[in-house]
C-alpha positions as CSV (number, residue, x, y, z in Angstrom):
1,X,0.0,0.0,0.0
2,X,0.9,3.8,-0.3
3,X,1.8,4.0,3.6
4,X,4.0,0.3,3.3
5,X,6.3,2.6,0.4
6,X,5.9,6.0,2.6
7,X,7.0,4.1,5.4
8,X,9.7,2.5,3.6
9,X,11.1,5.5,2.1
10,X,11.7,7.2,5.8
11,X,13.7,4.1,6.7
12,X,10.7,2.4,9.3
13,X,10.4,-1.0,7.3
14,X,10.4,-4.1,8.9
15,X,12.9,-6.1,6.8
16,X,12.1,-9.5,8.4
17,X,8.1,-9.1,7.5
18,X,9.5,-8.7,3.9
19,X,11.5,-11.7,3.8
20,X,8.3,-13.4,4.9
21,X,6.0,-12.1,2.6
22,X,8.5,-12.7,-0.4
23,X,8.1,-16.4,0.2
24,X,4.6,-16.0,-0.5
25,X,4.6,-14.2,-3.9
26,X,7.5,-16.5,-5.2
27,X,10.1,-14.5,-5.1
28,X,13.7,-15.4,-3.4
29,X,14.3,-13.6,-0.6
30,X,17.8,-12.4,-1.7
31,X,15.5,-10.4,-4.4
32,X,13.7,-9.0,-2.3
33,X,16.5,-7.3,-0.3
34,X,18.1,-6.5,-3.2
35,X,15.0,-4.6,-4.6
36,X,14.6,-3.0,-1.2
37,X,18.1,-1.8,-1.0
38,X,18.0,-0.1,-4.4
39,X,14.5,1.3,-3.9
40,X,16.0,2.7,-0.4
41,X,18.8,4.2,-2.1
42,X,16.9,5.8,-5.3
43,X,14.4,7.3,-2.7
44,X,16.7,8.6,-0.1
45,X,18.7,10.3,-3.1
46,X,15.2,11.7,-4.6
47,X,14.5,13.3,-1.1
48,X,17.8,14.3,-0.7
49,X,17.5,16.2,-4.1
50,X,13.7,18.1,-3.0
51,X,15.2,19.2,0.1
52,X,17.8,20.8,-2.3
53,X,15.7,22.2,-4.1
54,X,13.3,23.2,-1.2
55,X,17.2,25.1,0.2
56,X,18.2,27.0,-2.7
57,X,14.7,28.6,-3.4
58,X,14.5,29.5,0.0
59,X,18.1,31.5,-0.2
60,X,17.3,32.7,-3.9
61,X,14.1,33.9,-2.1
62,X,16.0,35.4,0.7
63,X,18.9,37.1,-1.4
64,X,16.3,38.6,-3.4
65,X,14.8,40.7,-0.5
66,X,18.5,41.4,0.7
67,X,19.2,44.4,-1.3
68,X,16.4,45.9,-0.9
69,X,16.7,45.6,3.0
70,X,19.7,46.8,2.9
71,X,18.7,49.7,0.3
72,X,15.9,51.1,2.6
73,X,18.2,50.5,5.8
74,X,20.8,52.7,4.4
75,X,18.0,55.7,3.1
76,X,16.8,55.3,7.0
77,X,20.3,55.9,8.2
78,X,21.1,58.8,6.0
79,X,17.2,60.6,6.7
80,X,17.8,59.8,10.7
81,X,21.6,61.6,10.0
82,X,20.4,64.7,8.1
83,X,17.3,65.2,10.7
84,X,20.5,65.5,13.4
85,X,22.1,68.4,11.1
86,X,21.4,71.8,12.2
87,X,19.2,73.7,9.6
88,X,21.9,75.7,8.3
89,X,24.2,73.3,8.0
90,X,21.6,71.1,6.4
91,X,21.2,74.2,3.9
92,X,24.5,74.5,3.2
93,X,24.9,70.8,2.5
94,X,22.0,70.8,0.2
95,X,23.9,73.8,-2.0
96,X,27.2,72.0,-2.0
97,X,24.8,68.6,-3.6
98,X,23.4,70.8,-5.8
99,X,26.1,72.3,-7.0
100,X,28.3,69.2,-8.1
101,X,26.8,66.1,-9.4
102,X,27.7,63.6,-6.9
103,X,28.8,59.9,-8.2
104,X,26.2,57.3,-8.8
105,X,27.3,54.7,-6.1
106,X,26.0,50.4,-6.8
107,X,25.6,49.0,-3.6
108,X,26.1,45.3,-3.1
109,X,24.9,43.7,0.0
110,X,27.0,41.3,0.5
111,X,31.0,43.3,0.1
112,X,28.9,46.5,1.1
113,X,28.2,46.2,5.1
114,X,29.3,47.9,7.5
């Protein structure tokens, strides 16, 4: 049944009730382990492979947002740091931007932190 093979692929399988039942559907016992090994190993590799899977979405997932985190961390910092300034000194930083064209910067989350 569907539970027997569920069962069988989390490694709960009762090897002896096999060897027991193989006798009565004519086939030799050293078949039957031989079948259950490699259907043990193929599942345990198939699982292996969706947790995987399951792993690298969830850090593609989690990568994804990381910039953007980081992004609206740093344009938190920098309003929190102008809101300190004085209001002249605020003014006079504002002419000084305004005046030159400051650099475009790329940010990478990862070599970027602080």
């Amino acid at each position: 049944t569907f539970f027997r093979v569920l069962r069988m692929v989390l490694g709960d399988y009762d090897y002896e009730e096999g060897m027991a039942r193989s006798n009565q559907i004519l086939i030799r016992p050293a078949w039957w382990m031989i079948i259950s090994a490699i259907w043990i190993t193929v599942s345990s590799i198939i699982v292996l492979n969706l947790l995987i899977a399951l792993m690298a979405d969830s850090y593609g997932r989690i990568f994804e947002t990381a910039e953007l985190v980081a992004r609206i961390e740093r344009a938190q910092y920098v309003c929190d740091l102008e809101k300190s300034f004085p209001p002249e000194v605020l003014a006079l930083l504002i002419e000084e931007l305004r005046a030159c064209q400051p650099l475009k910067q790329t940010f990478d989350p990862v070599c970027d932190r602080e």
